[in-house]
C-alpha positions as CSV (number, residue, x, y, z in Angstrom):
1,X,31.6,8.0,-2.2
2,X,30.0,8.8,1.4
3,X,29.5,5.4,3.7
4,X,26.7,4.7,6.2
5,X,26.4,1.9,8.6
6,X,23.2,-0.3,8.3
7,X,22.1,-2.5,11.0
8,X,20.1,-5.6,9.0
9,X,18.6,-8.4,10.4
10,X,20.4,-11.9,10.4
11,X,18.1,-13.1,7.6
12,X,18.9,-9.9,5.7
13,X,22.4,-10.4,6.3
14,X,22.1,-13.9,4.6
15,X,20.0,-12.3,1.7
16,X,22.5,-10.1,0.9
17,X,25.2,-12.7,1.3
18,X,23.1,-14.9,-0.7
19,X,23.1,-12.4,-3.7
20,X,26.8,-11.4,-3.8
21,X,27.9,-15.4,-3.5
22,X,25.6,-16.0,-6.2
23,X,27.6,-13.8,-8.7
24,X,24.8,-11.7,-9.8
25,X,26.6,-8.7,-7.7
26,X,30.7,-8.1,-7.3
27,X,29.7,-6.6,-3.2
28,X,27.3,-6.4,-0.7
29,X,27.6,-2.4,-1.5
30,X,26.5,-3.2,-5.1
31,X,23.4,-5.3,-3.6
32,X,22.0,-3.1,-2.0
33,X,22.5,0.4,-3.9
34,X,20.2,-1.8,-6.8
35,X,17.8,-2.4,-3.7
36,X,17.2,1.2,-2.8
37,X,17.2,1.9,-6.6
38,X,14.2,-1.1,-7.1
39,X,12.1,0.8,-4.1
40,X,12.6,4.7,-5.6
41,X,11.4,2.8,-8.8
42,X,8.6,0.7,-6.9
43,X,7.3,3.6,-5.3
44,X,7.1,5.8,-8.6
45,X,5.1,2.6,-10.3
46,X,3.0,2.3,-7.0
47,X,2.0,5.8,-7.3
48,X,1.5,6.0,-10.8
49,X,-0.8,3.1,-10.1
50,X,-2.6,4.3,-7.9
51,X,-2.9,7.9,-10.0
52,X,-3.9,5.8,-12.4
53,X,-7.5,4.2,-10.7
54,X,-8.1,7.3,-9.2
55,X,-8.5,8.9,-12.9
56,X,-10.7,5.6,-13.4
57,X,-12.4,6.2,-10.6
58,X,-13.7,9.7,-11.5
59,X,-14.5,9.2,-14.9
60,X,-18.4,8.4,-14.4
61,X,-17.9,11.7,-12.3
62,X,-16.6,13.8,-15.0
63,X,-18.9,12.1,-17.6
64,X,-22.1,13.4,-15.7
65,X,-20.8,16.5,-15.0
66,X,-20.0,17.7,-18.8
67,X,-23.6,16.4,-19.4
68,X,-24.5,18.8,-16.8
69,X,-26.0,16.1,-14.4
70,X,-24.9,16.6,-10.9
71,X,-26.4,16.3,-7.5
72,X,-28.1,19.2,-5.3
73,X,-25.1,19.7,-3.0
74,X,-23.4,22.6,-1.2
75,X,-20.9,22.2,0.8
76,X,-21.9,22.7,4.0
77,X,-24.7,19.8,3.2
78,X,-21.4,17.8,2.2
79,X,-19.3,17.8,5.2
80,X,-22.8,17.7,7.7
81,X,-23.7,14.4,5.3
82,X,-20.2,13.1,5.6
83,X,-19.6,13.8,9.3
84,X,-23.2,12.0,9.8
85,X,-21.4,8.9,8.3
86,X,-18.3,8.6,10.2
């Protein structure tokens, strides 16, 4: 299995410690491969998440716009209208 060195703070490095004396993991090795796992798999869930509201977010959108309602815009009026607001 390839090795790297990591550089963790002293708080880390009692973490990490902290975990392996505890029992719940055999190495520090262990530790921290679950670690990076738990982030790949936070990230996924953050971004699913966030996928999620945005869906939410355009529904009213969508709604209107298989109703045929929408607003008098082209897109040079857009960005002028959003440049105006920055």
């Amino acid at each position: 299995m390839p090795t790297m060195n990591v550089s963790l703070t002293k708080e880390l490095m009692q973490l990490v410690q902290s975990k392996v004396a505890s029992g719940m993991y055999n190495n520090a090795s262990e530790f921290i491969r679950e670690a990076i796992r738990n982030t790949d798999s936070n990230d996924k869930l953050l971004h699913e998440l966030k996928l999620a509201r945005l869906k939410e977010m355009l529904k009213p959108g969508l709604v209107e716009a298989r109703e045929g309602v929408h607003a008098d815009y082209d897109y040079e009026h857009l960005m002028r209208e959003l440049d105006s607001r920055s």
